[in-house]
C-alpha positions as CSV (number, residue, x, y, z in Angstrom):
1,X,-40.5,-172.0,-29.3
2,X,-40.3,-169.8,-26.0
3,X,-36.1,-170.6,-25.7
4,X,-35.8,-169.3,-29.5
5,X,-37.8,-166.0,-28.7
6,X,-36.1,-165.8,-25.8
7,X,-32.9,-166.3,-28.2
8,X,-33.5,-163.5,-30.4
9,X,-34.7,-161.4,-27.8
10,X,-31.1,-161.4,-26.4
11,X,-28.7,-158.9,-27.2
12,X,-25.7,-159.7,-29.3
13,X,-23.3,-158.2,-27.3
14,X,-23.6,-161.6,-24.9
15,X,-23.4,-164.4,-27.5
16,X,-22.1,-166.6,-24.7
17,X,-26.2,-166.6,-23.4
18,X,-27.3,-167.6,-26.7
19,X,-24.9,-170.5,-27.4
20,X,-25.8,-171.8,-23.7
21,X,-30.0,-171.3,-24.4
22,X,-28.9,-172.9,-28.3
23,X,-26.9,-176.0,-26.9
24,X,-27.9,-176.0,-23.5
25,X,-29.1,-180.0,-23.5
26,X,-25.4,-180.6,-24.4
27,X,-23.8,-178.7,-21.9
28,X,-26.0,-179.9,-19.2
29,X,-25.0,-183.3,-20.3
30,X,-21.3,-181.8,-19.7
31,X,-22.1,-180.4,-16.2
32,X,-21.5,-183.7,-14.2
33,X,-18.3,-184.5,-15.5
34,X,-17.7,-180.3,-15.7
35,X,-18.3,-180.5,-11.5
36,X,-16.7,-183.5,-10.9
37,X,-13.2,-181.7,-12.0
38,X,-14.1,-178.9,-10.4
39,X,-14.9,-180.7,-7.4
40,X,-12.0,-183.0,-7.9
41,X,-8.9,-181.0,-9.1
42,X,-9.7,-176.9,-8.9
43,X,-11.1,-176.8,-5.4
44,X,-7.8,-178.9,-3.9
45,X,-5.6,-175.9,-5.4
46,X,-6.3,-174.0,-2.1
47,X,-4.1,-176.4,-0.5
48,X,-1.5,-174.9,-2.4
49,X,-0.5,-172.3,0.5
50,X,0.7,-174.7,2.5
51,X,3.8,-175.1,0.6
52,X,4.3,-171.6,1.8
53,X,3.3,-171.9,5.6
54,X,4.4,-174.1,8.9
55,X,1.3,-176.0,8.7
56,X,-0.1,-177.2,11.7
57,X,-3.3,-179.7,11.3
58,X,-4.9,-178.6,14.3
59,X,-4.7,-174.4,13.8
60,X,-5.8,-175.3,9.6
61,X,-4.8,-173.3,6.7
62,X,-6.3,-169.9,8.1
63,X,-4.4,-170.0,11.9
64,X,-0.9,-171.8,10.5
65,X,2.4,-169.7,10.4
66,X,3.5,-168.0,7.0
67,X,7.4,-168.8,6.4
68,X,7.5,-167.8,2.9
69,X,10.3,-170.1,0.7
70,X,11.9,-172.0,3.3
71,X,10.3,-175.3,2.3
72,X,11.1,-174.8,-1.2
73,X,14.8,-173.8,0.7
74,X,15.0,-176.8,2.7
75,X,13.7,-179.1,-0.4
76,X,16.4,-178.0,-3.1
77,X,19.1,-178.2,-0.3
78,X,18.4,-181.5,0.7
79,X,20.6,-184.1,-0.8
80,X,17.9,-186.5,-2.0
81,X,16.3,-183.7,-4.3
82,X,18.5,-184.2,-7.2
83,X,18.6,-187.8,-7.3
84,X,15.3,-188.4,-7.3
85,X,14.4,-185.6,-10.0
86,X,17.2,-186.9,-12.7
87,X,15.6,-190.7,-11.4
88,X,12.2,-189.2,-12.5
89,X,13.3,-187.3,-15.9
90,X,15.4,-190.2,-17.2
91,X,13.1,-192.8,-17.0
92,X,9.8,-191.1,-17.8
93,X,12.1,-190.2,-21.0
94,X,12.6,-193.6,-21.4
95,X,8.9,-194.8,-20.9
96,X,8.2,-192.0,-23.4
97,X,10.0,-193.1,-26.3
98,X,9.7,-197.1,-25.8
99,X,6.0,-196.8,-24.5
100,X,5.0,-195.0,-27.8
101,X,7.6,-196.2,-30.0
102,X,7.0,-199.9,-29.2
103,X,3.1,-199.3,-29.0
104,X,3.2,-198.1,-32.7
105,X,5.2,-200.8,-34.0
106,X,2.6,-203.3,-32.3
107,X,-0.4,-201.7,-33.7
108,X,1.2,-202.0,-37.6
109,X,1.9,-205.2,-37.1
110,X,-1.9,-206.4,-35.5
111,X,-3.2,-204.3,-38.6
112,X,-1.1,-206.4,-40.9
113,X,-2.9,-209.4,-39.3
114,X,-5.6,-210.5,-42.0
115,X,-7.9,-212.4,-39.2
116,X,-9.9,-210.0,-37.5
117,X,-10.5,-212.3,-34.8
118,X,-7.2,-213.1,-34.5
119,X,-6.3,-209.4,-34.5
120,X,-9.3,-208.9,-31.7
121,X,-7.6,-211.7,-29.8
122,X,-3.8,-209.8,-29.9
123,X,-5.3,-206.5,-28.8
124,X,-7.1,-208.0,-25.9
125,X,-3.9,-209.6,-24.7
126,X,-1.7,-206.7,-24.9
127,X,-4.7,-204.6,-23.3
128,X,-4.9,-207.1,-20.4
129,X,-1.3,-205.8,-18.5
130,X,-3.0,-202.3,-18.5
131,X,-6.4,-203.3,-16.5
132,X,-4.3,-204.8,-13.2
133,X,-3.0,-203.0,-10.5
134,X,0.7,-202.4,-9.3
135,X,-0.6,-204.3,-6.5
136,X,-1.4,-207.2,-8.8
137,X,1.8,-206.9,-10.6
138,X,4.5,-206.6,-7.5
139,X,3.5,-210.0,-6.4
140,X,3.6,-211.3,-10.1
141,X,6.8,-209.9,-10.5
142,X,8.3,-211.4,-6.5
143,X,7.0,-214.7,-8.0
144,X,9.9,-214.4,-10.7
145,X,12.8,-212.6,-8.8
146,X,12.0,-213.8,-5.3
147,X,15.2,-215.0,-3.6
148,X,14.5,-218.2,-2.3
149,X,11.2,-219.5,-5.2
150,X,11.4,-217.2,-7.9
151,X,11.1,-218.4,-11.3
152,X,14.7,-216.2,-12.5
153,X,16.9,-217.6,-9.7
154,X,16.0,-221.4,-10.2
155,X,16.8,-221.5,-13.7
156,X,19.8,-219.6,-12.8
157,X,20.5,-222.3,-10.2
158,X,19.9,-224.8,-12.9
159,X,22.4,-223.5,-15.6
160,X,24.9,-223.6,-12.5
161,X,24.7,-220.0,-11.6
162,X,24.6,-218.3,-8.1
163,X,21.2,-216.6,-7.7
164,X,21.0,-212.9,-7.5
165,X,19.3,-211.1,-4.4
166,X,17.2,-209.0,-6.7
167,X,15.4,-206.9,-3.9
168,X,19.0,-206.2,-2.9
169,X,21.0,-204.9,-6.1
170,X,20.0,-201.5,-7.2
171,X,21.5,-201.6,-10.5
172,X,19.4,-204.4,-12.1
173,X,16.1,-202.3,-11.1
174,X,17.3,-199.7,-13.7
175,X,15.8,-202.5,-16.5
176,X,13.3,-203.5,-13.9
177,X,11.4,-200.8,-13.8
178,X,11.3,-199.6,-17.4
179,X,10.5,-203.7,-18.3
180,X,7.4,-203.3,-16.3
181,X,6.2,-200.2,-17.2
182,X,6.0,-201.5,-21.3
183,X,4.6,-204.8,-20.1
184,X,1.1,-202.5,-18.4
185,X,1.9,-200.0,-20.3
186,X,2.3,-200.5,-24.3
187,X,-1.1,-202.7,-25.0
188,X,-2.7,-199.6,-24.0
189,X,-1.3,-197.2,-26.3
190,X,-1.2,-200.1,-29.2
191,X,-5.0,-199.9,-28.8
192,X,-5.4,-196.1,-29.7
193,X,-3.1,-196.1,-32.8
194,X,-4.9,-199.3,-34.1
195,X,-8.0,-197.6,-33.6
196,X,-5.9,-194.3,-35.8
197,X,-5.0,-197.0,-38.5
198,X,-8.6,-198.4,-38.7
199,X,-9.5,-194.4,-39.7
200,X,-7.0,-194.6,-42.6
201,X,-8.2,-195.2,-45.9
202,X,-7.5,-198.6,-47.9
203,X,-6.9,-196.4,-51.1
204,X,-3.6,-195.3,-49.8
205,X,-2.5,-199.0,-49.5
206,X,-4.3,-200.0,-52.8
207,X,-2.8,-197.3,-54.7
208,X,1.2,-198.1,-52.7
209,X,0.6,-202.0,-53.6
210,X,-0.2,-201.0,-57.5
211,X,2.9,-198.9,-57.5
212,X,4.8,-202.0,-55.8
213,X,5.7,-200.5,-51.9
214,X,6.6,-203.4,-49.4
215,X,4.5,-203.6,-45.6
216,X,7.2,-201.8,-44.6
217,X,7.4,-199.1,-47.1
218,X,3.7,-198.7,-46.7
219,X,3.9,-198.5,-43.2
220,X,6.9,-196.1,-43.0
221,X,5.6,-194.0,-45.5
222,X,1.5,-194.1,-45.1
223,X,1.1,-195.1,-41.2
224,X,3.5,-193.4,-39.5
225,X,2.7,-190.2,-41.3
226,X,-0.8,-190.1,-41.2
227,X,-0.5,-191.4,-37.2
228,X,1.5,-188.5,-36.5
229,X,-1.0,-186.0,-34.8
230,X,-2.0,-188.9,-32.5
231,X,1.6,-189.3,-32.0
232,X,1.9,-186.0,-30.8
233,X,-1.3,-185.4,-28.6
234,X,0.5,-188.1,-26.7
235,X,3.5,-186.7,-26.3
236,X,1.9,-183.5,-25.3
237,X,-0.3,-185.3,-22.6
238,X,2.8,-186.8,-21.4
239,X,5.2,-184.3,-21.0
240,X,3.4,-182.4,-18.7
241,X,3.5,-185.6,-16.2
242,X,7.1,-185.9,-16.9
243,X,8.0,-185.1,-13.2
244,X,6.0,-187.3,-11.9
245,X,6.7,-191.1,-11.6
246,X,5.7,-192.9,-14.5
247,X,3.9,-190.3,-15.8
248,X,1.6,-190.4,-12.5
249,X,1.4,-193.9,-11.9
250,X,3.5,-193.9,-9.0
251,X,2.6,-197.4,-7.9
252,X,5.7,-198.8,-10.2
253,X,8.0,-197.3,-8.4
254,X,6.2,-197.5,-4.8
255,X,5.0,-201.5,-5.4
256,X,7.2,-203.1,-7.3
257,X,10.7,-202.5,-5.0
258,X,8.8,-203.3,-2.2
259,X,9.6,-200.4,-0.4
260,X,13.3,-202.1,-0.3
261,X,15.7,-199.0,0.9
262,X,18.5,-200.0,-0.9
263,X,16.8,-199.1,-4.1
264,X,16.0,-196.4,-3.2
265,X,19.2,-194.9,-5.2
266,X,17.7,-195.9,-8.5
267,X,13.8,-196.6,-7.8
268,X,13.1,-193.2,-6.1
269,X,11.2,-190.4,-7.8
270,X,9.5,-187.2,-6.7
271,X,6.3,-189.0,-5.6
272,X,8.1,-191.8,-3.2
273,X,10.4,-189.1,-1.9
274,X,6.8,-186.7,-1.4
275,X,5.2,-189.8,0.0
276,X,7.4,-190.8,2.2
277,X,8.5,-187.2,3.7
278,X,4.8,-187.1,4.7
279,X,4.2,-190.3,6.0
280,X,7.7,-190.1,7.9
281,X,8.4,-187.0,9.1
282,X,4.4,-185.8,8.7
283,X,6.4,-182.5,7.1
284,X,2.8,-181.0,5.0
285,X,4.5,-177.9,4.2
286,X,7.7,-179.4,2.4
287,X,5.4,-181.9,0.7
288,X,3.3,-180.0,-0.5
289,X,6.4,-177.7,-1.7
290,X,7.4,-180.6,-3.7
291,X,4.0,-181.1,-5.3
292,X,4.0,-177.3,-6.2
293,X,7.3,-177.6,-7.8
294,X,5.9,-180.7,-9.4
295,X,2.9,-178.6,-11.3
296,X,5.4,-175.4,-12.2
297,X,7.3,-177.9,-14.0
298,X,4.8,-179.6,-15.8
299,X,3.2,-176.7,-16.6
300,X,6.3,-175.0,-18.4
301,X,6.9,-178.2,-20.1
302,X,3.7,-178.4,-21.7
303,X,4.0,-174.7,-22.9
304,X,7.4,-175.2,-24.2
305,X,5.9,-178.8,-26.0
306,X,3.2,-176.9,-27.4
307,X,5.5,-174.3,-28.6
308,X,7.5,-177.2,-30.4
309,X,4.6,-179.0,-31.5
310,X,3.6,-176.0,-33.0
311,X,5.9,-174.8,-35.3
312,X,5.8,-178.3,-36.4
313,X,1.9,-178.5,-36.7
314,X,-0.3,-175.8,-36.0
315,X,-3.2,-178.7,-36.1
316,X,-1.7,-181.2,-33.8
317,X,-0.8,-178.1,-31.0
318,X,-3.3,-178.3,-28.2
319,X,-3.3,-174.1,-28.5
């Protein structure tokens, strides 16, 4: 009674007060999760002058030297900058259109399953690959290309082929790597657009089966359509991660070659070269230069997906 006189009471030039006294048990239920990014994601962003300074640990942000670009200079003229970017656009392209493309396909075909306990059973398998860690998965993955054991070179040996160093040969990683990433990867996003399907109406299949559409011409026609916004919130979430390995999940590319520097030509991205300049060389300023760069680019990507997105669907558009 008090909070609604005190409602009125307010002027209506500060609406802002009055939505915050009119919802104010939902908003307090936002505030942890409202600090935690703050805590968590804003407050880092100081760090962000380092790109810009000689930073020493021991004289801290305020007492290190200001140098202006040169570590974005010395980053763009090192020879390792390129590789690693088109390493980290051309496969996060490739995770993006497999991950989502296969992940669609998967869902269709569990919805098409007419055993819901079946259908529980497929989801929870698929979903599995996504709750281990890259940990987890390099030594699952050494068990089956492992030189002297694995599980790829003895049936090689027993078909009378020569087994294949795999931690040594750069080339086959280039399948490697995208392999893994739809095996952790795809159950996840097969989840969400089963859990779009199971929000479509029956009486758009009802009334396709009367008029004689095949699965597939229901699912090409009715599914994929009416999955689209999802389709596109996710590619909008993605691209703004595109610079970064595996869409963030850097531990496919760090785990998996085992740190093998031979790879290195096709398993570095941004985040291993980052990574390893500041465990190496301890060089804050150019790592954090890198991360910088990182952000820019992920930012203008999202903008320019928006954009896209937009013209295409105003709805789907994130703004």
């Amino acid at each position: 009674m008090q909070d609604s006189k005190l409602s009125r009471s307010l002027p209506r030039s500060i609406p802002i007060i009055n939505e915050l006294l009119r919802n104010k048990t939902f908003y307090m239920m936002m505030l942890p999760g409202l600090l935690f990014i703050i805590v968590m994601y804003y407050l880092p962003m100081i760090g962000v002058v380092i790109a810009f300074q000689q930073f020493n640990p021991f004289k801290g942000i305020g007492g290190s030297d200001w140098i202006g670009f040169t570590n974005f200079k010395f980053l763009f003229q090192s020879d390792s900058v390129l590789k690693v970017t088109l390493n980290t656009i051309s496969y996060n392209l490739i995770f993006l259109v497999t991950g989502i493309g296969l992940a669609l396909v998967m869902a269709i075909l569990i919805n098409s399953i007419g055993n819901r306990f079946l259908a529980g059973a497929y989801k929870s398998i698929l979903l599995l690959p996504y709750l281990l860690s890259w940990v987890v998965a390099e030594y699952l993955l050494f068990s089956f290309l492992s030189m002297d054991k694995g599980i790829l070179n003895q049936v090689l040996t027993l078909i009378g082929m020569e087994p294949i160093q795999w931690y040594m040969e750069s080339e086959y990683w280039r399948f490697i790597l995208p392999a893994a990433y739809i095996w952790k990867n795809v159950g996840y996003f097969a989840v969400i657009y089963a859990a779009g399907i199971a929000g479509i109406s029956s009486e758009y299949y009802e009334a396709a089966e009367l008029d004689g559409a095949t699965k597939f011409q229901q699912a090409l026609r009715i599914t994929i359509p009416m999955l689209m916004p999802i389709t596109l919130t996710l590619v909008l979430l993605q691209a703004g991660k595109i610079f970064y390995g595996a869409f963030g999940d850097w531990g496919l590319f760090y785990n998996l070659p085992m740190e093998s520097g031979v790879l290195y030509s096709t398993t570095d991205v941004i985040d291993t070269y980052i990574y390893r300049s500041l465990k190496q060389m301890g060089d804050f300023g150019m790592s954090s230069a890198a991360g910088l760069y990182q952000s820019c680019v992920g930012f203008v990507l999202v903008l320019v997906s928006n954009a896209i997105i937009r013209l295409y669907d105003r709805d789907s558009a994130l703004f």
